[in-house]
N, C-alpha and C positions, 0 to 999 in steps of 0.2 A: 620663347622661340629659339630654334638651335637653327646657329649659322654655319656653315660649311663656305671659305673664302677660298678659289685657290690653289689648293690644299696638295700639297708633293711629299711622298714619302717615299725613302727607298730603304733596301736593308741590302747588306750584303754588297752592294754595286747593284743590284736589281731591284728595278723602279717598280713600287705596288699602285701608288697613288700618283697621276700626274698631271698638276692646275686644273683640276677639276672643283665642283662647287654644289651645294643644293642646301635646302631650307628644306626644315621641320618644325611646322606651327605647334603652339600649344594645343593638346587633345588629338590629336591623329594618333590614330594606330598602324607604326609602317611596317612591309616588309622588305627587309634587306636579303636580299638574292642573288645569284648570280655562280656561277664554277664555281667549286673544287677552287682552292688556293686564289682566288680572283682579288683578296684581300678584305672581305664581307669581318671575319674577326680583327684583323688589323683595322679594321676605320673604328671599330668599337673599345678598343682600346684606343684608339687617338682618342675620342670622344669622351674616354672618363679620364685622363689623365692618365696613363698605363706607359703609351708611348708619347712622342713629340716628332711635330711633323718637318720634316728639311726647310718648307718655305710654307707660306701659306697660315688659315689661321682658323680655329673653331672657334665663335662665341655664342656664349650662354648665360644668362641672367646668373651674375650673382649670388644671388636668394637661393637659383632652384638647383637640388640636389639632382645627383645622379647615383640611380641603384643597378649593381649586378649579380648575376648569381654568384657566389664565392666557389672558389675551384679548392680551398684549402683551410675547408671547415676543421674544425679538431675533433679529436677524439679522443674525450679523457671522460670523468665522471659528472659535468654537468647534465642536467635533465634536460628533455627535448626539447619541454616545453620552453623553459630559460633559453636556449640558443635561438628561438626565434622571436623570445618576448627582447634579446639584448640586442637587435638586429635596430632596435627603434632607439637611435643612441640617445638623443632628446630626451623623451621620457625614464632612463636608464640615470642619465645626468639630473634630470630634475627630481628625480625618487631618491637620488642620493643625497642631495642637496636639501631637501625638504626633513631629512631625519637628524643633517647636522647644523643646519642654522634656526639661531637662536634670535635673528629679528625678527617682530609679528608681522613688518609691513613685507617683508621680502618673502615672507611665506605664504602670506596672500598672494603675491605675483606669484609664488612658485604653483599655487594649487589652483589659479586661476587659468597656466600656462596650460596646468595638465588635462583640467577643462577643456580649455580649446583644442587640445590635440586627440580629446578620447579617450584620457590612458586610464580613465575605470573600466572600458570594455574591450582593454588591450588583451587581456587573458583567452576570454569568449570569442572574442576574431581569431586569434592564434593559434585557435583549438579548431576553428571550423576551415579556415586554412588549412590546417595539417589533416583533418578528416578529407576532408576534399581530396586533396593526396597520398590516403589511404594510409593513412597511421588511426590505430586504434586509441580510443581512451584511455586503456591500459599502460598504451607505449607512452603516455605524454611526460608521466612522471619517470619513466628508464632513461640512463645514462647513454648518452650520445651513442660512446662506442661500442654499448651493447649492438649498433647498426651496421651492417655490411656498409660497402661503398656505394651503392647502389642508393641504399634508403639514405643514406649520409648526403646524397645528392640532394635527394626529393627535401630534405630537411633546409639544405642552402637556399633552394629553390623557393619554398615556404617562408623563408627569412626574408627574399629578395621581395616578394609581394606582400608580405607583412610589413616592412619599413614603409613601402609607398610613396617612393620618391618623386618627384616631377618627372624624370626622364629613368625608367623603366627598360634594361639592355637586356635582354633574353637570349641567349646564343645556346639556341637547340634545346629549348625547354621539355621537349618530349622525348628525350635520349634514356633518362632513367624512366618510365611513366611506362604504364602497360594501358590499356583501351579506354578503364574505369576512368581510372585521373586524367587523361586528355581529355575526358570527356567533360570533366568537373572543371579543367582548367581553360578549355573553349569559352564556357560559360562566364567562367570568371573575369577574363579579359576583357569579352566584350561589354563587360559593366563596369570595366577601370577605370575611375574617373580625371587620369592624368597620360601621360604621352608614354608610348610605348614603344619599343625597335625592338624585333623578332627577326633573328636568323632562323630561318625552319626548314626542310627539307619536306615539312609534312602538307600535302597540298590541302588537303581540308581544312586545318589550322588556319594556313592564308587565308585561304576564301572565307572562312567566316570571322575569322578578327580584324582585319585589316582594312582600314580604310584608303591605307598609301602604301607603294611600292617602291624603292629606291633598289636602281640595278646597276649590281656593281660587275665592270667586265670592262675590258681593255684598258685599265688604267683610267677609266672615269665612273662619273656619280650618275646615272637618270634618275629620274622623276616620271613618276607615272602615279593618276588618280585611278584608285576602286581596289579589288581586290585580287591575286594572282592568275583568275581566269582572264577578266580585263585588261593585265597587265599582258598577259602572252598576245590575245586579239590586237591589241596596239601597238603590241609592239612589233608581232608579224604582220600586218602593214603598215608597218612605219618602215623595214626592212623591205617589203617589197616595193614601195613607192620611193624606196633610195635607191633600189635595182633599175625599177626603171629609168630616172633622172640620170644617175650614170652612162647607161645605155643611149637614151636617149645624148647626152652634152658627148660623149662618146663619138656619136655620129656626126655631131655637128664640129667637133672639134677636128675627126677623120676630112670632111667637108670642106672647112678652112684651109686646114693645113694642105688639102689638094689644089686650093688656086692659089695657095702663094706659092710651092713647087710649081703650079706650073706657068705662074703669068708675073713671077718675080723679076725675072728677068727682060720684060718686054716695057719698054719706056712706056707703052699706053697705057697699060694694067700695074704698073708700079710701083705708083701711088698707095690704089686699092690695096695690093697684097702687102704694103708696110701698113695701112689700118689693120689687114684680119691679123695680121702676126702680131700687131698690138693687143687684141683684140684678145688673140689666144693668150697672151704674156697674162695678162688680168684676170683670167678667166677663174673662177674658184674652183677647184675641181672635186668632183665629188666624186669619192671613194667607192670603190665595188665592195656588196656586201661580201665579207667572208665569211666563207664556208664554214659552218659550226659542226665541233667534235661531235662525233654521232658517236656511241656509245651502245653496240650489239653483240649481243651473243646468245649457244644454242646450248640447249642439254641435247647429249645424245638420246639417243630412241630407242628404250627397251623393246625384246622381243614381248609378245603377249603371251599371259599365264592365265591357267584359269583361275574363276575368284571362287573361294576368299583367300586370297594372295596373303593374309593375316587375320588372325582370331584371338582376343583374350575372351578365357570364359574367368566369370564369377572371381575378380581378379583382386588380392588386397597387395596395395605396391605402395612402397619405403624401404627406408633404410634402417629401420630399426624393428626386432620382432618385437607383433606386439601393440607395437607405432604406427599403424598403416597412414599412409598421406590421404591414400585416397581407398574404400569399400566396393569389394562386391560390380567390380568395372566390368561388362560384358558387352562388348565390339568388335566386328568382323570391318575390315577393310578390303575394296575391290581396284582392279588396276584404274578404274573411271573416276576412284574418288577424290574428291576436291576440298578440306577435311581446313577448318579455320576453328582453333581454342579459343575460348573467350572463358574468362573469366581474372578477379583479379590475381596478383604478383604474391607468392606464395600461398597458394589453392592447390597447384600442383599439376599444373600443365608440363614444367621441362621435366617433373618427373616422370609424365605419362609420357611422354618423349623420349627419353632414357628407355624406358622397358621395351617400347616399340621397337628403336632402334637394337636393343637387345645388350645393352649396357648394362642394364635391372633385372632381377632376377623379382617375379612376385614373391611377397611373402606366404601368399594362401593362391588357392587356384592354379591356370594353368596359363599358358599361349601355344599357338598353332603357327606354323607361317610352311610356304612350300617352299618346295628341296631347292628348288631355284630363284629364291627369292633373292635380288640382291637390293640391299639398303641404302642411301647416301643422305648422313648426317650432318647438318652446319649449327654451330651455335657460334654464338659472337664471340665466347671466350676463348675458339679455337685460335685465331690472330694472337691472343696472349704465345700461344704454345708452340707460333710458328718458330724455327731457326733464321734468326733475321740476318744471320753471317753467310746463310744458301742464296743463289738464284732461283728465283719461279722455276728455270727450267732445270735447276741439281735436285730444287724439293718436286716437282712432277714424274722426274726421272727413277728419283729413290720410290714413289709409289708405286710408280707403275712396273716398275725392271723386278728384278729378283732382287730377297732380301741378301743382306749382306754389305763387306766392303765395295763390290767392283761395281753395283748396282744401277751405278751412273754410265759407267765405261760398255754393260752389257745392254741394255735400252738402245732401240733405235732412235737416233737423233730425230727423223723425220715422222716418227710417229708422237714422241713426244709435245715437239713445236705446232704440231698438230691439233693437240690437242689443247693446249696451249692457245692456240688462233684464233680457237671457237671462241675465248672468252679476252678477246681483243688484246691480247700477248703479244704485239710483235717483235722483234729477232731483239734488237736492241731492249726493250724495257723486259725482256725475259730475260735477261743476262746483267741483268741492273740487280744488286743486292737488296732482300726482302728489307733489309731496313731502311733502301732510298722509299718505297713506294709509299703513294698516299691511306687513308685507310680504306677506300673507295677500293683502291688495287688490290688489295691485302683479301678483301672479302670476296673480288670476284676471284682469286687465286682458288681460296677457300672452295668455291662455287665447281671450279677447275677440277681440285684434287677430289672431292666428295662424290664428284658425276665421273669421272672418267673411265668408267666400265660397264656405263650405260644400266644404272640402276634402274628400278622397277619401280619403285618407293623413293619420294625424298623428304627427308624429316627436315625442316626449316625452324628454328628458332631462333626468332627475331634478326632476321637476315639484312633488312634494310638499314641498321644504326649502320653510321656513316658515309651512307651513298647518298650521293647529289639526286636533283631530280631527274636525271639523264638516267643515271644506272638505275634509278628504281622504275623508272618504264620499261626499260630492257629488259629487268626481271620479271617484270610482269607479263610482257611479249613470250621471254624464253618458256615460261609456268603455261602459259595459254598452250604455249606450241608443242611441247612436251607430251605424251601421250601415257605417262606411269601415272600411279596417282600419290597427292601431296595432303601434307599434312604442316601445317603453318600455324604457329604463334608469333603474330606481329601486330606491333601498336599503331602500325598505320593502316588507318579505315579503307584511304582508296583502294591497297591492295589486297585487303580483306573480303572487299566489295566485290573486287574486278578479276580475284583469284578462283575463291573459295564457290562452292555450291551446297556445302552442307556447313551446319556448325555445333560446334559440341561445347556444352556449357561445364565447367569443371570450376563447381563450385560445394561448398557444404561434407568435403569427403568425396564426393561423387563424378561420375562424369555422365551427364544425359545429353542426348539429342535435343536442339535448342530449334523450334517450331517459331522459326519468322528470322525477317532481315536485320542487318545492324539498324536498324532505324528503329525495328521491334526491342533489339537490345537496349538501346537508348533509352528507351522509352520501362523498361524491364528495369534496370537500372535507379531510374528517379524513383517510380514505384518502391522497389527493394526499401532505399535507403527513408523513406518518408515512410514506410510498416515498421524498419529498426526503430527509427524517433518512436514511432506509437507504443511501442513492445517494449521499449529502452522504460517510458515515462507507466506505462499499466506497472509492469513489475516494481518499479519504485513505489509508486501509488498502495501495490496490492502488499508489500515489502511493509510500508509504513501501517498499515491496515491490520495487517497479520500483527507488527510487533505491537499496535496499540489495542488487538483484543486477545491475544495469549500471553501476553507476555507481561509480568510485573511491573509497575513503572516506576524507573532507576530514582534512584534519591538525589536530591540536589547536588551533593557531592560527587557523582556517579557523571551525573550529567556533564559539571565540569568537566571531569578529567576527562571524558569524551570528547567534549569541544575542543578542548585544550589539544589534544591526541591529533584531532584532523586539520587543526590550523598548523602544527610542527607538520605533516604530511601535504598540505597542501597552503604553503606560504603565499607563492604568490595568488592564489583565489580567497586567501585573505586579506591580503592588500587591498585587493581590488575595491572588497568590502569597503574597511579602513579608509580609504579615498573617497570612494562614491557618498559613504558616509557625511566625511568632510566637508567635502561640497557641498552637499544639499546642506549642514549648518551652517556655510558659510553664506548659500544665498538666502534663505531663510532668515538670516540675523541680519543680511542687506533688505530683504526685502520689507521686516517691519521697521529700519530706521526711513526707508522711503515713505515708508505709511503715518511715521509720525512728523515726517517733513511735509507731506501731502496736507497735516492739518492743523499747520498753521496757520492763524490768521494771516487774511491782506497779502497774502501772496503774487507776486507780479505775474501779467500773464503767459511772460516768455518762460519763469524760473516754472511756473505752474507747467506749463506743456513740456519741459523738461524732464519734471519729475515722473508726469503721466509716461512718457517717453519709457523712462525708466523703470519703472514699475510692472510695465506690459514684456520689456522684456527678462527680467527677473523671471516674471510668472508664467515665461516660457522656458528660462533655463531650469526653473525650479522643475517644470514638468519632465525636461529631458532628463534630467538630474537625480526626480525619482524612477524611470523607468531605467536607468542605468546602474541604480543599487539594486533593484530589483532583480534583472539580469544577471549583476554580481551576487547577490545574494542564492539567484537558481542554484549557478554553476555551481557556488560552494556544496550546496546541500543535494546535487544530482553526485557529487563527488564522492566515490568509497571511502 
């Protein structure tokens, strides 16, 4: 159980956390919620030791670990697979220990330890973790920083659920993930069989992982049971029945306080008015709700074009001739369309985004678009590129005014601020430098500069990483009310859902119309991946088959060096062997001294039911034991 006493923390002179308290039982799955800066990543760093709180106190069982994503993986030449097998430091210690001690009774406990922890089918977990999150077989054995930062993430992240700590800190697990791995990592949680705190902005994530909510806002902790839609229903009235109780003790207090003004003074009435003025002195008073930051804004309104507003025919698009990403692409878009990519994170959706917006040039084929078409592009990387030394209103100014030095000096102030307004700018936080704002602010600026000449088209790529759940309603409000049409790559389902009306699969080289809802995709999805296993295992089958009726068969010496070959290529799936091995001869060689203790004469009936005791589970671990070399022994020989 994780205790919260208390608990004040400030930084700077400014208070995040203040005597606030809550409890998280063993096995819940919470979500931690609440604003923009509210202190949701601060309480999680108090929580694993990161920070230390002013007063106040967290306690947690000794025993039970606490696991996070790691923000500062390396990146040098170990393989993928190792950085998330080294994640389980236990088994890491006990593998080392087990190669250099030389007592037999200590190396019993060592391979007994590793027993109980699983570490023969640490490799096979590790692999199907990192599948899950969209690394190939291929990738397992490449070197870390053969990976962008992106997949570098998705790798910490795989570390962080492959250790499997007691207390499990996830702060925005779906930031690097495109649809595929959210979808795989839904799944996975809700079968974690230890305690889990998830920051998430993503509301589907909540609703289906969560069993508890902790909301973190004004300086305290709530407690709330069920999942983020339950959470908002109780919690909107639990606000509205603190509205009225104010309103109401409001009244009664206004009430009071008018017969002691008016019969304070009168010897009969007294009395009475020094009890209500006691009366009011004690009173607890209860707080008016306040008004919650509303968080709106509008894209301007193109005029209407006729369609098709854009056309690729028969289109081959990349960056290398020769190299096409994606075949033969032929798609017309209309000002109505409502356009959502699915597929997974390089297939090449930002590249078919790129060309639309007119960045890419095809390598083969053509594109059409009319004379009047105007475009408005966001991608997340754009915030890298901003000038964080500008104001929102020098960087709207330099876009919109004439290029050049004076470009600020020649813009009208009031058209700018204007524009500006739409996307909740006001006077002050537009004159606040791009590097005070949050990332929230950063992307609605984005949002600002991209639209403000009232495009026809908006190309969105993955727009929601970093906005609360506030601005991602907004966004979805402003996309509904918009009348161009849009074209979206994002990893969050609600706005996929609540956006899009058509969807394009960009998958295999290709991009086709995708016939059914995300729920069809889902469901498209599990299907896919359970036809690769079939297709994965015929072709090794048909592989083995082919080389045992064409092909000569290699000599014993032949064969060595083979073996020999894929154990230096694939060490640790020979370990695994190596262990699992182990074990089964070690309970094996337990199991027949129990058999010859079983048949001794005159044996007493308690040492007798002892032994049976023991023997029955033996002859359960023995079975685990073989179906765990087995496993290790697949993965070696599914291995190239």
């Amino acid at each position: 159980m994780l205790t919260i006493s208390n608990l004040t923390y400030r930084i700077a002179g400014r208070t995040i956390l203040e005597n606030t308290s809550a409890v998280v039982q063993q096995g819940w799955k919470v979500g931690v919620v609440g604003p923009n800066g509210a202190g949701k990543s601060t309480l999680f760093k108090l929580i694993a030791g990161e920070l230390h709180a002013d007063s106040g106190e967290i306690q947690l069982a000794s025993q039970h670990t606490i696991g996070m994503v790691r923000q500062d993986i390396r990146a040098d030449d170990t393989p993928l697979l190792d950085i998330v097998l080294e994640a389980d430091t236990e088994r890491t210690e006990l593998l080392k220990a087990a190669e250099t001690e030389a007592d037999p009774y200590k190396i019993a406990d060592i391979y007994t330890r590793l027993g109980e922890i699983d570490a023969y089918a640490a490799p096979a977990r590790a692999s199907t973790i990192l599948a899950g999150l969209g690394f190939k077989e291929t990738d397992l054995s490449q070197p870390i920083k053969a990976f962008s930062g992106g997949w570098r993430m998705r790798v910490a992240l795989a570390a962080a659920l492959f250790q499997q700590p007691d207390f499990l800190l996830l702060d925005e697990p779906t930031n690097h993930l495109d649809l595929e791995a959210i979808m795989w990592l839904e799944n996975y949680l809700q079968t974690y069989p230890k305690t889990i705190l998830i920051i998430s902005h993503d509301r589907d994530l909540l609703n289906t992982c969560i069993t508890h909510v902790i909301h973190v806002e004004n300086q305290k902790l709530t407690a709330y049971t069920g999942n983020y839609n339950s959470f908002e229903r109780e919690r909107a009235e639990k606000l509205m029945s603190q509205q009225k109780l104010h309103e109401k003790q409001q009244a009664q207090r206004a009430h009071m306080q008018a017969f002691v003004d008016r019969f304070k003074a009168k010897a009969s009435k007294a009395k009475q008015a020094q009890s209500r003025l006691k009366a009011l002195e004690k009173m607890d008073v209860v707080d008016a709700v306040m008004a919650e930051r509303t968080v709106k804004f509008t894209f301007p309104q193109p005029e209407e074009l006729a369609p098709p507003i854009l056309s690729v025919f028969e289109a081959d698009i990349g960056y290398t001739p020769g190299k096409p990403v994606l075949r033969g692409v032929d798609e017309r878009i209309d000002m109505d369309d409502r356009i959502a990519l699915l597929g997974a994170n390089g297939n090449g959706k930002s590249t078919l985004i790129k060309l639309i917006a007119g960045k890419l040039e095809p390598l083969k084929g053509s594109t059409a678009k009319s004379s009047k078409l105007r475009i408005g592009y966001f991608s997340q990387h754009q915030a890298e590129e901003l000038d964080v030394s500008e104001t929102p209103y020098q960087a709207m100014a330099r876009v919109v005014g004439s290029s050049g030095a004076n470009a600020v000096a020649t813009t009208r102030e009031s058209a700018v601020r204007a524009i500006l307004g739409r996307f909740g700018f006001s006077k002050p936080l537009a004159d606040n430098r791009i590097s005070s704002l949050s990332g929230g602010e950063k992307a609605r600026l984005l949002f600002a500069l991209m639209s403000y000449n009232a495009p026809h088209l908006l190309l969105l790529d993955e727009p929601t990483n970093h906005l609360d759940m506030d601005t991602r309603e907004a966004l979805v409000q402003a996309l509904n009310a918009y009348q161009g049409a849009v074209i979206i790559v994002s990893h969050d389902p609600s706005m996929v859902e609540r956006v899009a009306d058509r969807l394009w699969l960009v998958s295999n080289g290709s991009v086709q119309p995708f016939d059914g809802d995300l729920a069809a995709y889902r469901q498209h999805i599990v299907t896919q991946r359970r036809q690769e296993k079939r297709d994965q295992k015929s072709a090794s089958q048909a592989a083995s088959s082919s080389a045992v009726s064409t092909e000569p068969t290699p000599s014993k010496k032949e064969q060595q060096a083979a073996l020999k070959a894929k154990r230096q290529r694939h060490p640790k799936l020979h370990e695994a062997i190596q262990l699992a091995e182990k074990n089964l001869s070690k309970l094996t060689r337990e199991q027949k001294e129990t058999e010859l203790a079983l048949a001794a004469p005159n044996l007493p009936k308690s040492e007798l039911k002892d032994l049976q005791f023991t023997y029955a589970n033996l002859q359960k671990e023995i079975e685990e034991a073989e179906a765990e070399l087995l496993q290790a022994m697949e993965a070696f020989d599914n291995a190239s």
